[in-house]
MDAnalysis code that builds the backbone (N, CA, C; Angstrom):
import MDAnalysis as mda
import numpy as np

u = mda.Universe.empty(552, n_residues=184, atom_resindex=np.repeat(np.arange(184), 3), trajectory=True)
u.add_TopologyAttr("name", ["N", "CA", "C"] * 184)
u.add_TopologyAttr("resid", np.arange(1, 185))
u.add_TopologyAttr("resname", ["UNK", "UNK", "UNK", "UNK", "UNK", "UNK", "UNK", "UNK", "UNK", "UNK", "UNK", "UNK", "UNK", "UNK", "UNK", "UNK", "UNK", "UNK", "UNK", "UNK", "UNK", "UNK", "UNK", "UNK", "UNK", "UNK", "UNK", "UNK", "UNK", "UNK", "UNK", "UNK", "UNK", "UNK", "UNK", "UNK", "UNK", "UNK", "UNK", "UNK", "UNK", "UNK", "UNK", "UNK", "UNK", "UNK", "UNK", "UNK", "UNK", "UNK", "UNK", "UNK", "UNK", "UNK", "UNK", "UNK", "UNK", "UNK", "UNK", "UNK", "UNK", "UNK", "UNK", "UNK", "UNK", "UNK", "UNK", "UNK", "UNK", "UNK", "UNK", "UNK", "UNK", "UNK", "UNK", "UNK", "UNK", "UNK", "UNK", "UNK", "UNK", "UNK", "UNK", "UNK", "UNK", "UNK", "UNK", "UNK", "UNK", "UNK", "UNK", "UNK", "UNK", "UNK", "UNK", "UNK", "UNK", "UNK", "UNK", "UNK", "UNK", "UNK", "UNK", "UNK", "UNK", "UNK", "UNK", "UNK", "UNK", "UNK", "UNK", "UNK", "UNK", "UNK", "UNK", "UNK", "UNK", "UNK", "UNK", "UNK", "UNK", "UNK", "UNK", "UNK", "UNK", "UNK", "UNK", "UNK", "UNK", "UNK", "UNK", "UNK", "UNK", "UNK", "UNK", "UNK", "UNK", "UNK", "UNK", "UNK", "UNK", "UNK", "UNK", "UNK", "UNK", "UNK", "UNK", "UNK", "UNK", "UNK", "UNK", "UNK", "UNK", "UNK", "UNK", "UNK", "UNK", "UNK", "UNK", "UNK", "UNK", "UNK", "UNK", "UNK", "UNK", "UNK", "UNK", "UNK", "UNK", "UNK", "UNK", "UNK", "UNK", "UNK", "UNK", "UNK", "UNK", "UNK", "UNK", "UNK", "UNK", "UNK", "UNK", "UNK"])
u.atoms.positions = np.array([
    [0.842, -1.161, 0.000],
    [0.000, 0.000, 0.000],
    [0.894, 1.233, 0.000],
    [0.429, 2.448, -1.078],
    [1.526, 3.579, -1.399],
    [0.919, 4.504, -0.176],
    [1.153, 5.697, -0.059],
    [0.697, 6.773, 0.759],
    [-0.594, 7.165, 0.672],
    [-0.978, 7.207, -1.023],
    [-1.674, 8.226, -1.322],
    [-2.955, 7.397, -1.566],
    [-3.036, 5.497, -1.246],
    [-4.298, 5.123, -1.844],
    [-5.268, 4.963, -0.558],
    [-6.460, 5.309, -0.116],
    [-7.330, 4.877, 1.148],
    [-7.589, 3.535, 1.461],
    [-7.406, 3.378, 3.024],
    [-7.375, 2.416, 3.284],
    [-8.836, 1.462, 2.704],
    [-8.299, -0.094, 2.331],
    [-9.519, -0.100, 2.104],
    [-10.291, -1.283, 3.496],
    [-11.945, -1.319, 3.323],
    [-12.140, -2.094, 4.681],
    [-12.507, -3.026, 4.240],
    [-12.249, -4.282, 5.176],
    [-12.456, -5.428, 5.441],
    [-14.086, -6.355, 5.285],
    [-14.281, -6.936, 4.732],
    [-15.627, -7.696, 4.922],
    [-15.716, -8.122, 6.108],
    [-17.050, -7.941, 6.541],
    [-16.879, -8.868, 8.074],
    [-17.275, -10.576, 7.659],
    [-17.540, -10.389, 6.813],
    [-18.012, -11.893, 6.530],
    [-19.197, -12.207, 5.344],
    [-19.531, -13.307, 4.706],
    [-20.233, -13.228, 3.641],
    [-21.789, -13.494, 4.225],
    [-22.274, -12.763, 3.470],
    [-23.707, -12.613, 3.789],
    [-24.792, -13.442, 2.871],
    [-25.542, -14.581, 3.872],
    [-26.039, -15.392, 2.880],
    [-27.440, -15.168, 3.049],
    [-28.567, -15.399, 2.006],
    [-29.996, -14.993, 2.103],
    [-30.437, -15.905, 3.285],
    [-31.052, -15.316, 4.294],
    [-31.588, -16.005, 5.486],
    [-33.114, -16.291, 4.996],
    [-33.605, -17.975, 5.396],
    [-34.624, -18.651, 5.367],
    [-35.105, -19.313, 6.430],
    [-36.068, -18.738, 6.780],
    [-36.894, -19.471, 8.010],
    [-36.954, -21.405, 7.951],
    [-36.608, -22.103, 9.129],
    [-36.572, -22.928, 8.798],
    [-37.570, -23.507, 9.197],
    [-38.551, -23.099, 10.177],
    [-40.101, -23.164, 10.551],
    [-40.964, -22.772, 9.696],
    [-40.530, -21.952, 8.619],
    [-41.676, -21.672, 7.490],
    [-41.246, -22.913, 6.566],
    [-39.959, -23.162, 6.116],
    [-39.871, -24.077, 5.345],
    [-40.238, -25.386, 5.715],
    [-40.209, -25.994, 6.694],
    [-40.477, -26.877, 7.154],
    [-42.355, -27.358, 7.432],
    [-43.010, -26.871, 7.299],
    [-44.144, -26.349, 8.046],
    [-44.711, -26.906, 6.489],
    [-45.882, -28.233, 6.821],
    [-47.025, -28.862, 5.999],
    [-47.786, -28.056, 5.795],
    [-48.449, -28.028, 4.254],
    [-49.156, -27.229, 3.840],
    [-50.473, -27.370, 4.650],
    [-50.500, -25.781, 4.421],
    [-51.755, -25.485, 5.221],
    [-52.988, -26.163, 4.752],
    [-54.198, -26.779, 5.480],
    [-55.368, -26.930, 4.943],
    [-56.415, -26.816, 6.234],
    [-57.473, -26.398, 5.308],
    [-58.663, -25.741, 6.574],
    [-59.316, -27.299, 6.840],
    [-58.830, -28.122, 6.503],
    [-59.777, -29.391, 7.319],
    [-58.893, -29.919, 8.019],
    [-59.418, -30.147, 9.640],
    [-58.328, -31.103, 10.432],
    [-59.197, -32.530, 9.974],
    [-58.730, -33.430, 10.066],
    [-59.084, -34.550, 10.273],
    [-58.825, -35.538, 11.693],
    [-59.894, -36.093, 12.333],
    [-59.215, -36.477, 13.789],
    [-58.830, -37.729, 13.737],
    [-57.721, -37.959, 13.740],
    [-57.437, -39.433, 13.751],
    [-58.078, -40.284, 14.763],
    [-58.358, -41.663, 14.407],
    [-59.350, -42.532, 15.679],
    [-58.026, -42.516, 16.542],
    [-58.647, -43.476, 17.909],
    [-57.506, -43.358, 19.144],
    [-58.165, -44.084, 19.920],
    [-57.693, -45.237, 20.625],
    [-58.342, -45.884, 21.309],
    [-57.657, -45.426, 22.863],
    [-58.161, -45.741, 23.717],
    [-58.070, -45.274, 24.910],
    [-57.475, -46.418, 25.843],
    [-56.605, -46.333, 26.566],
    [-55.763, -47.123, 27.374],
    [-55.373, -46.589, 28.797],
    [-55.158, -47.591, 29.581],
    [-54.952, -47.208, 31.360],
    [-53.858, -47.637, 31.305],
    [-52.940, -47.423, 32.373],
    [-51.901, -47.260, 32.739],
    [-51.905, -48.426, 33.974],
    [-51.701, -50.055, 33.652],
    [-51.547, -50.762, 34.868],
    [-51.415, -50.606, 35.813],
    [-50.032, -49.409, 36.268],
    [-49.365, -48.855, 37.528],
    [-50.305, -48.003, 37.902],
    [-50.608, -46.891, 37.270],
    [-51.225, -45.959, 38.022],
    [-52.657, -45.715, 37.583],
    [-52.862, -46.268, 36.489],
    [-55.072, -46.552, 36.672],
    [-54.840, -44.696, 35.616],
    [-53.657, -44.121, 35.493],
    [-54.232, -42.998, 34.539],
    [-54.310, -43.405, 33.504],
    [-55.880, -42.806, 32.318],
    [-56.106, -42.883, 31.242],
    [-55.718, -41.921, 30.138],
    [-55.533, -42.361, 29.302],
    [-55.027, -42.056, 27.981],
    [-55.731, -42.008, 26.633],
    [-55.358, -41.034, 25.674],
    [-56.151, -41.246, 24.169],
    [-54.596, -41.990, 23.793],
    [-54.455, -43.244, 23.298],
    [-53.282, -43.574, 22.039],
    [-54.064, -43.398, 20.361],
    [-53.977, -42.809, 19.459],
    [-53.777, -43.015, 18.146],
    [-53.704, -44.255, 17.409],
    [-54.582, -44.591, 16.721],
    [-54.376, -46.207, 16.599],
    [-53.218, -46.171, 15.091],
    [-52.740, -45.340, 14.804],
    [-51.694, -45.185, 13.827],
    [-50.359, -45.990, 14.702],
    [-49.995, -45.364, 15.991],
    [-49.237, -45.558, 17.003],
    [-49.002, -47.669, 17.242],
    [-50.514, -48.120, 16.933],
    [-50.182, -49.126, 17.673],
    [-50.240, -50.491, 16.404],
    [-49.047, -51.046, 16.357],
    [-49.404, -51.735, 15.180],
    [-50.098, -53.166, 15.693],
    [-49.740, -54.279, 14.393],
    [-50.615, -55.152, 14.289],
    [-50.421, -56.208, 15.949],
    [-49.367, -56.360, 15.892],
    [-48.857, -57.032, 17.108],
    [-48.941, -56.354, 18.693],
    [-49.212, -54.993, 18.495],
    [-49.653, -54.526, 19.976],
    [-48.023, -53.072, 19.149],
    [-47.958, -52.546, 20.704],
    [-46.600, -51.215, 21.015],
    [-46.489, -51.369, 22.288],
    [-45.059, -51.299, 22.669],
    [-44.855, -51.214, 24.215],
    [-44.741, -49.431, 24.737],
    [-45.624, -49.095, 25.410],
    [-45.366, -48.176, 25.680],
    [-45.113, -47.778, 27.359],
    [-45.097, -46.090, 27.487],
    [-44.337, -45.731, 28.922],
    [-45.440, -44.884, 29.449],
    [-46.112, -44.694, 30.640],
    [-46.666, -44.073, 31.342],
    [-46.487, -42.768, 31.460],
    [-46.551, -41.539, 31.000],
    [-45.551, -40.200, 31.345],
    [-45.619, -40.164, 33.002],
    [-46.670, -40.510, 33.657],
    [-46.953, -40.184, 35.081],
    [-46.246, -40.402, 35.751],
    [-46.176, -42.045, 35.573],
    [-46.047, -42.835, 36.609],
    [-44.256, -43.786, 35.894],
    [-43.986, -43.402, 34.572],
    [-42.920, -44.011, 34.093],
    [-42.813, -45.389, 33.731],
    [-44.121, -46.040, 34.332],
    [-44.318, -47.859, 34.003],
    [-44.323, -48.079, 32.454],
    [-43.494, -49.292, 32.387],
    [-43.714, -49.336, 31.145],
    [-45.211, -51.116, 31.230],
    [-46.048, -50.269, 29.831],
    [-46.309, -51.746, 29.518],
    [-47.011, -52.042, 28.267],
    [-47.520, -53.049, 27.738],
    [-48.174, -53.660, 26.606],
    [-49.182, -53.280, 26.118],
    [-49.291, -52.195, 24.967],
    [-51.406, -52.057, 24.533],
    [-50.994, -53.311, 23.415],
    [-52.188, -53.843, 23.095],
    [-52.331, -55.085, 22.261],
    [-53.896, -54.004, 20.914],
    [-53.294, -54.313, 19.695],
    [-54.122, -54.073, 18.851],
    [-55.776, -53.853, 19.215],
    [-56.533, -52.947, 18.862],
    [-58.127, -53.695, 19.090],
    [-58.282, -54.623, 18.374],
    [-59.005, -55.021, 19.667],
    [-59.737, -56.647, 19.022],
    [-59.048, -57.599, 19.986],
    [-57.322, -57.347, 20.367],
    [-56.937, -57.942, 21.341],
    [-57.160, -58.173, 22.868],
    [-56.670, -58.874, 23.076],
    [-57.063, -59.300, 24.920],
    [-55.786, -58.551, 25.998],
    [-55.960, -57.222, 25.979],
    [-54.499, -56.664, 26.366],
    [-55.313, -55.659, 27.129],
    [-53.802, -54.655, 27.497],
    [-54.229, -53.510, 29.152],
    [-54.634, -52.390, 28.147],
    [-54.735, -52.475, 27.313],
    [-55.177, -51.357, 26.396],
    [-56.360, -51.200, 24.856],
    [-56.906, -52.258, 25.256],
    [-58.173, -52.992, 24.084],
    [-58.804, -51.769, 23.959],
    [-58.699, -51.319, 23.228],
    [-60.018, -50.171, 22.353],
    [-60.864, -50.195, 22.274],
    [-61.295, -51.887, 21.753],
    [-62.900, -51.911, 21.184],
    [-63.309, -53.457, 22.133],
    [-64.445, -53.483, 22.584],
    [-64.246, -54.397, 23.428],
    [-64.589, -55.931, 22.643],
    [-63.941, -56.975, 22.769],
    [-63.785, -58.261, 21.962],
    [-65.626, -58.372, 21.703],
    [-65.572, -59.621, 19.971],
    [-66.351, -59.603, 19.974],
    [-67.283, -61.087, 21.125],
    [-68.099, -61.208, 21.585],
    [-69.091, -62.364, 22.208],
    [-68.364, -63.546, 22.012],
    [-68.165, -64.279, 22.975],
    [-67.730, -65.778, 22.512],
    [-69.818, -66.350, 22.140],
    [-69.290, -67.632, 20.965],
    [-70.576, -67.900, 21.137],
    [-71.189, -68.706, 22.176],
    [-72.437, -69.185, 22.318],
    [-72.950, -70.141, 23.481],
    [-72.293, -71.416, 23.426],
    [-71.939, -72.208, 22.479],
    [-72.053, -73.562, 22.763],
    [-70.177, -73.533, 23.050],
    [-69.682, -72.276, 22.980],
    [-68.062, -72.304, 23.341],
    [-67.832, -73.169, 25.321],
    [-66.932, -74.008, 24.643],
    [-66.623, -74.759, 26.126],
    [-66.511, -73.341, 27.385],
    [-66.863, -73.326, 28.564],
    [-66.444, -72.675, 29.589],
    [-64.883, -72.535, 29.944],
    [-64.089, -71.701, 30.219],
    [-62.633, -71.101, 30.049],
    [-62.241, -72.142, 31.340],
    [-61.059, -72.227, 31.585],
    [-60.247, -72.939, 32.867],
    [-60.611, -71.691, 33.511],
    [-60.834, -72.301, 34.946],
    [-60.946, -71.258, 36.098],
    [-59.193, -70.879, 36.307],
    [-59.205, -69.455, 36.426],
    [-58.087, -68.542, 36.558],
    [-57.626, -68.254, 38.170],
    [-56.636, -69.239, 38.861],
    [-56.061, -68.903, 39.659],
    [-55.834, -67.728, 39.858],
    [-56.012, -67.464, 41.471],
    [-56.101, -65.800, 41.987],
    [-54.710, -65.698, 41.871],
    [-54.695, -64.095, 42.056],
    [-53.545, -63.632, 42.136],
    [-52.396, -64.152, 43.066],
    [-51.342, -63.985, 43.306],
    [-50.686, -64.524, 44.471],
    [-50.640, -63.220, 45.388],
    [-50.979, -63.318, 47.040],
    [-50.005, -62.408, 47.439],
    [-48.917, -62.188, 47.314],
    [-48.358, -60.835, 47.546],
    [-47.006, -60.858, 47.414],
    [-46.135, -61.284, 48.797],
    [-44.831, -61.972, 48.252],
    [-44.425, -62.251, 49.647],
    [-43.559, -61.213, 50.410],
    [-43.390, -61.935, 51.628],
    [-42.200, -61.131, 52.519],
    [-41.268, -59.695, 51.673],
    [-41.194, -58.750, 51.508],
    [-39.879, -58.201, 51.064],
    [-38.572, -58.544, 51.595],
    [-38.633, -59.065, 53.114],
    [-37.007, -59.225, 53.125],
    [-36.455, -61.205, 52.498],
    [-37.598, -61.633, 52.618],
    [-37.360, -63.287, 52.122],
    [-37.139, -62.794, 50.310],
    [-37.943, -62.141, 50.202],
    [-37.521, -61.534, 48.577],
    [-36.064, -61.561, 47.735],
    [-36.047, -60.839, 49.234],
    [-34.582, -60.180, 48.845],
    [-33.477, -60.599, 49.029],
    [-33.843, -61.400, 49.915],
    [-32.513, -62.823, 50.539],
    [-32.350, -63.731, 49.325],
    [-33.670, -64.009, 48.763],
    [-34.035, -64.992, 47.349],
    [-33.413, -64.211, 46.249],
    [-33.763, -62.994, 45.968],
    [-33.173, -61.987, 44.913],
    [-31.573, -62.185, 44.507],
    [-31.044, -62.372, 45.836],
    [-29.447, -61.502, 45.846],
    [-28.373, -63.708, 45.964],
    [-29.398, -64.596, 46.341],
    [-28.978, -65.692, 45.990],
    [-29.123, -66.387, 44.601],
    [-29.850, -65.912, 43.906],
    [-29.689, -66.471, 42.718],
    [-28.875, -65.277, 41.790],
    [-29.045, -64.181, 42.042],
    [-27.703, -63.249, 41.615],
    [-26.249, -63.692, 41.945],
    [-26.220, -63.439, 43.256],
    [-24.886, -64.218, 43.511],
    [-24.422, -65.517, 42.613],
    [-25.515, -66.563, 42.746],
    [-25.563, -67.635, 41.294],
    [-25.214, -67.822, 40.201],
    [-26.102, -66.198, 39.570],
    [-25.388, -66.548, 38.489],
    [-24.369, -65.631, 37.901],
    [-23.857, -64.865, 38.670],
    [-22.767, -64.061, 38.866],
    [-21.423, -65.078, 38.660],
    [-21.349, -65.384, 39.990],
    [-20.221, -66.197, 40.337],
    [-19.139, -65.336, 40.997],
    [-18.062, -65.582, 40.101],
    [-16.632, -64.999, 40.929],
    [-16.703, -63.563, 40.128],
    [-17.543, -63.220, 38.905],
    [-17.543, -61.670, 38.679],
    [-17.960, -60.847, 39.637],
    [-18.844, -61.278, 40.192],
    [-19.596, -60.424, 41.367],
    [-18.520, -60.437, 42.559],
    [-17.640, -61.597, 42.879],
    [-16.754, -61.543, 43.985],
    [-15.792, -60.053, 43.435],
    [-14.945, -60.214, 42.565],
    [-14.287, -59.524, 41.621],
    [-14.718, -58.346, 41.900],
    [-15.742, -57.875, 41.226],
    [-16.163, -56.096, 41.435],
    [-16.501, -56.285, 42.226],
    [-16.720, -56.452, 43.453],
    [-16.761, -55.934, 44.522],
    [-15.530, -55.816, 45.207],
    [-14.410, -56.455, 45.427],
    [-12.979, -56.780, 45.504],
    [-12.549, -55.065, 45.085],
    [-12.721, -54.977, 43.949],
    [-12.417, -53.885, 43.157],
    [-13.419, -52.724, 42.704],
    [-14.574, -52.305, 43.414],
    [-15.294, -51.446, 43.968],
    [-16.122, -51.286, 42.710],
    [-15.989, -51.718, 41.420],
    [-16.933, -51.622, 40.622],
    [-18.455, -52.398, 40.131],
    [-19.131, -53.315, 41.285],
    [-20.241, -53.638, 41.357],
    [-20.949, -52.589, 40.297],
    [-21.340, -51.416, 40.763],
    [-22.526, -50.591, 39.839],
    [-21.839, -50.881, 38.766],
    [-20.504, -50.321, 38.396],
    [-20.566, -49.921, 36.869],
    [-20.464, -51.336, 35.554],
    [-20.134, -52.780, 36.655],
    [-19.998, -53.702, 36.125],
    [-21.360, -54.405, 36.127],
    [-21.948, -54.018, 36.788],
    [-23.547, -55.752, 36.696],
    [-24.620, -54.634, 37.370],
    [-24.744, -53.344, 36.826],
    [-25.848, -52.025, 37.029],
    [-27.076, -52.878, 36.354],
    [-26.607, -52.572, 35.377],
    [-28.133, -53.421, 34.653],
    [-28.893, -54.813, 34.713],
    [-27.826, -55.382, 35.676],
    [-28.362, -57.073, 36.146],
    [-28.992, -56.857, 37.982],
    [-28.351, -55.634, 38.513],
    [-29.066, -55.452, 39.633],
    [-30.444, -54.483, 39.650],
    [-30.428, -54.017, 38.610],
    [-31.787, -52.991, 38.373],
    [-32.886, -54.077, 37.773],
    [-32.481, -54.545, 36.959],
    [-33.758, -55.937, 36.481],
    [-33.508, -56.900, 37.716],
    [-33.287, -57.019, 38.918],
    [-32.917, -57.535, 40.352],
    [-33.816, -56.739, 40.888],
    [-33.858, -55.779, 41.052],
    [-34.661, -54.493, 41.716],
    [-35.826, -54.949, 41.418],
    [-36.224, -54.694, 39.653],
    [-37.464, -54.542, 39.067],
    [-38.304, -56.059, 39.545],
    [-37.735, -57.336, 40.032],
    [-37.800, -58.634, 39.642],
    [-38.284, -58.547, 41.871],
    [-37.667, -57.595, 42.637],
    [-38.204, -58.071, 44.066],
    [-39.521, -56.974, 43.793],
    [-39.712, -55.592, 43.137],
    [-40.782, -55.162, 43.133],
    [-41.758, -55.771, 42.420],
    [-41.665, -56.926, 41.889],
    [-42.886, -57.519, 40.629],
    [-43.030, -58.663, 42.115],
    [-42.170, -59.183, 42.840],
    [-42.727, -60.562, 43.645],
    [-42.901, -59.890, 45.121],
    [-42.161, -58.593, 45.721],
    [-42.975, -58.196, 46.494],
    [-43.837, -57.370, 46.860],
    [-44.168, -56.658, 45.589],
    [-45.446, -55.615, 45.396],
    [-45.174, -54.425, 45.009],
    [-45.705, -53.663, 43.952],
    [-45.022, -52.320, 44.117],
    [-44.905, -51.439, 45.198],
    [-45.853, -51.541, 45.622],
    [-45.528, -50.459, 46.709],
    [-44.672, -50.765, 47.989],
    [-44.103, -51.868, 47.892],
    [-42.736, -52.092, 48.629],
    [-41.744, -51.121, 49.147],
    [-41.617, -51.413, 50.271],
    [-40.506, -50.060, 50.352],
    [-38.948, -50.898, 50.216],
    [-38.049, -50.020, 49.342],
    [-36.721, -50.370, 48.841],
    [-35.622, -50.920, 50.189],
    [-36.095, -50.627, 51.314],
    [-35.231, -50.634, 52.549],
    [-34.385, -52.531, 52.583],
    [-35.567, -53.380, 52.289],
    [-34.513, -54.962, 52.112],
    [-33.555, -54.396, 51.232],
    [-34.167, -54.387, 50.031],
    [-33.043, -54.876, 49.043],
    [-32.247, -54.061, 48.916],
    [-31.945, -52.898, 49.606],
    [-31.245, -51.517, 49.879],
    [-30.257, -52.639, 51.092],
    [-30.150, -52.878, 51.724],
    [-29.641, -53.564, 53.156],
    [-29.396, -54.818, 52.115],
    [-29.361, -55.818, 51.405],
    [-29.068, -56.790, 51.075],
    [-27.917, -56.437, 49.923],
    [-28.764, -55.085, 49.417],
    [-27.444, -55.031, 48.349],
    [-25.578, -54.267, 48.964],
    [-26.032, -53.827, 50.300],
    [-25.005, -53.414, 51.194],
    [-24.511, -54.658, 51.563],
    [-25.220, -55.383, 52.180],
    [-24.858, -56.635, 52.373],
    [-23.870, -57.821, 51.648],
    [-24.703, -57.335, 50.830],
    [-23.961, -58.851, 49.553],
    [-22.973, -58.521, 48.953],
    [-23.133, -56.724, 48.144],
    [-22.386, -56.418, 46.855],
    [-21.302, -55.437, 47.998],
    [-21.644, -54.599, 49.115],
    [-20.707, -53.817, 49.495],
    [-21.133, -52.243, 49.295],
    [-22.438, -52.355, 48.374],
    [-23.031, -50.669, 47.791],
    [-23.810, -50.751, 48.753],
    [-23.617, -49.059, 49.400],
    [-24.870, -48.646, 50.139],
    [-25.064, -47.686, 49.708],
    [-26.484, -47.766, 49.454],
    [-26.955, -46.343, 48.751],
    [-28.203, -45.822, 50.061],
    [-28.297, -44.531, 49.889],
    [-28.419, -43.830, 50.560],
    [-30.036, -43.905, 50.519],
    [-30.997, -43.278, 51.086],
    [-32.411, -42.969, 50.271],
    [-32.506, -42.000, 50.049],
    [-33.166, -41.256, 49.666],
    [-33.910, -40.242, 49.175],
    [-34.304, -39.377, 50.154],
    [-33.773, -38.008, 49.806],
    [-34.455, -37.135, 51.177],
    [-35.418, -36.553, 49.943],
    [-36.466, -35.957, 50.631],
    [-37.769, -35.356, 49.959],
    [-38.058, -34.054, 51.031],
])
């Protein structure tokens, strides 16, 4: 640059045509909604009801999640025999044999016999891995997901509304983790 030419300035940067990507994106408009059907489903865990979309649920059923309550479980197609039937089955006819009588539910047992039962067939089929991480302090990060389906497996045989305190004390017990509870 000589003396006599002006400085010249700098681009700050290239400037490109800006496009909404919510307008572009965005299905053409039309003045008819259409309501999709939706069959209606409860929530095993917590008895709340629901509209599902029968687009949502295919031929074989959808596993779905509770927002409430976080349970997961099974709607079965309408027409099916599931926690989420839409349309209610059609009539068996008259001369259909009478069904096997359906054993009651079981109570649930003990939580701490649960949990004594829980953490012996873990131990089982663990073996010397489970000796191992615990030896070497990594229980959670090694067999997390075999003690949470452990968890899920004493709340299905000793009830949900179980309180965590056995298998909280068994898993101190057995594995060496103590976890704390929950302050609220």
């Amino acid at each position: 640059m000589t003396g006599d030419e002006a400085p010249r300035a700098r681009p700050l940067g290239i400037r490109l045509p800006w496009r909404s990507p919510v307008r572009d994106n965005q299905p053409p408009q039309t003045s008819e909604v259409r309501p999709q059907p939706a069959m209606t489903v409860h929530c095993p865990h917590c008895s709340t009801g629901y509209l599902l979309p029968d687009h949502l649920v295919g031929a074989r059923g959808a596993r779905v999640r509770c927002p409430t309550c976080q349970g997961a479980f099974v709607v079965l197609a309408r027409g099916g025999n599931g926690v989420g039937e839409g349309a209610p089955a059609a009539p068996a006819p008259a001369a259909a044999a009478t069904p096997a009588p359906v054993a009651p539910p079981r109570p649930p047992e003990a939580p701490d016999d649960v949990a004594v039962s829980i953490f012996d067939s873990l131990e089982a089929s663990l073996g010397d891995d489970l000796a191992d991480a615990r030896r070497g302090g990594r229980v959670l990060s090694t067999h997390g997901p075999r003690i949470m389906d452990a968890y899920a497996e004493y709340l299905r045989r000793a009830g949900a509304k179980a309180s965590p305190d056995p298998f909280r004390a068994e898993l101190e017990r057995r594995c060496g983790v103590a976890l704390s509870p929950r302050r609220e």
